[in-house]
Every structure is written in structure tokens, then in C-alpha cells.
C-alpha positions in Angstrom: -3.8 202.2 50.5 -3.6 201.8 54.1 -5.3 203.9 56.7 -3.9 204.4 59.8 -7.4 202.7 61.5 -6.4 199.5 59.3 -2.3 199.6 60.2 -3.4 199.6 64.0 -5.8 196.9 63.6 -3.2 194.4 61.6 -0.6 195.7 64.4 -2.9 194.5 66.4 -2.7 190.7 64.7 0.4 190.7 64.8 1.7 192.4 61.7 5.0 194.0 61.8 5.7 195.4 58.5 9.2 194.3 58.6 10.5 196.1 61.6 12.5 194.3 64.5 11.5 194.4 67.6 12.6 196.7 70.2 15.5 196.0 72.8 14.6 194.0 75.5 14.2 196.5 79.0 17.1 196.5 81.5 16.8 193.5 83.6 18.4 194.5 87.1 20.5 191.0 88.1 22.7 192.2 91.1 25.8 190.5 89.1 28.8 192.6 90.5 29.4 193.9 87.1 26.4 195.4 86.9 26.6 196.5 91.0 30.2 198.3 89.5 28.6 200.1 87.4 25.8 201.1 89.6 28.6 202.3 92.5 30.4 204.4 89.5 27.4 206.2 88.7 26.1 206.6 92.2 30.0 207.9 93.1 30.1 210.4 90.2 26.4 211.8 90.2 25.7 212.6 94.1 29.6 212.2 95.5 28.1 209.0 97.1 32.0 207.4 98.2 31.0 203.9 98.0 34.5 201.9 96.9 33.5 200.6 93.9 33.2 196.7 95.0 30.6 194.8 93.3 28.5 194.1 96.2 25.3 195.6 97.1 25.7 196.4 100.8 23.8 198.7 102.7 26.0 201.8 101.9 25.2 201.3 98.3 21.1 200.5 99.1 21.2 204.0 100.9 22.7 205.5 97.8 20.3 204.1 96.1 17.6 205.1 98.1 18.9 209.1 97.9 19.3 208.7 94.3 15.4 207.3 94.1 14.6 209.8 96.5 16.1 212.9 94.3 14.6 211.0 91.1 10.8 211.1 93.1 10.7 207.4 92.8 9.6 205.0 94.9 12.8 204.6 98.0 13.2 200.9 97.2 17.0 200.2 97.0 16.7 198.2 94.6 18.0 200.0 90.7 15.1 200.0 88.4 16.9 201.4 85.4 
């Protein structure tokens, strides 16, 4: 039987005991589908008006910012999820 010390250990050397591997994390690119998106969300969550355009310009790096800001997160303007 396996105890949880020994399950951690062959983890550990790489055992997966047949279990796929999670999702890569969201990679931020700046495509303008993905600034669409971003410029949807932004517009629906804090009534930010941007025109949904696909380009990152500075209205949408401000409504980033406030949405980081509201979040407590670092006021980068750059999306980080």
C-alpha cells in the first residue's frame, strides 16, 4: 500500500499515476483578439467605455490600471490573468 510520504516522494521523481497534466496558465500576447476581449470585460465590469478595438492604447492601460487597482494588484497595465 502506498502512504501518502511514499506518493509525494515518487511525485517527486516524476511519477504521475496516470493523470494529465494541468492546463497551461494564460499567456497574455497583446493579439487584438485577446485585447477584444480584455476591452469587453473592462466595458462591462467598471462601465470603462473603451470602443472595443483591439488595440491596447492608453485608455485601455488606464482601465487596466483601475481594474488592478480595485483587484489590490500591482498598477501595471499590463493583464495578468
Amino acid at each position: 500500500m502506498t502512504t501518502i510520504r511514499s506518493a509525494f516522494s515518487m511525485i517527486a521523481r516524476g511519477a504521475d499515476f496516470g493523470m494529465k497534466p494541468a492546463a497551461p496558465a494564460f499567456k497574455w500576447t497583446g493579439a487584438p483578439a485577446q485585447v477584444k476581449i480584455l476591452q469587453s470585460s473592462l466595458n462591462a465590469k467598471l462601465k470603462s467605455g473603451l470602443d472595443v478595438d483591439g488595440k491596447l492604447g492608453p485608455k485601455t492601460v488606464i482601465a487596466v490600471k483601475a481594474a488592478q487597482k480595485k483587484a489590490k494588484e500591482p498598477q501595471t497595465g499590463t493583464p495578468t490573468e
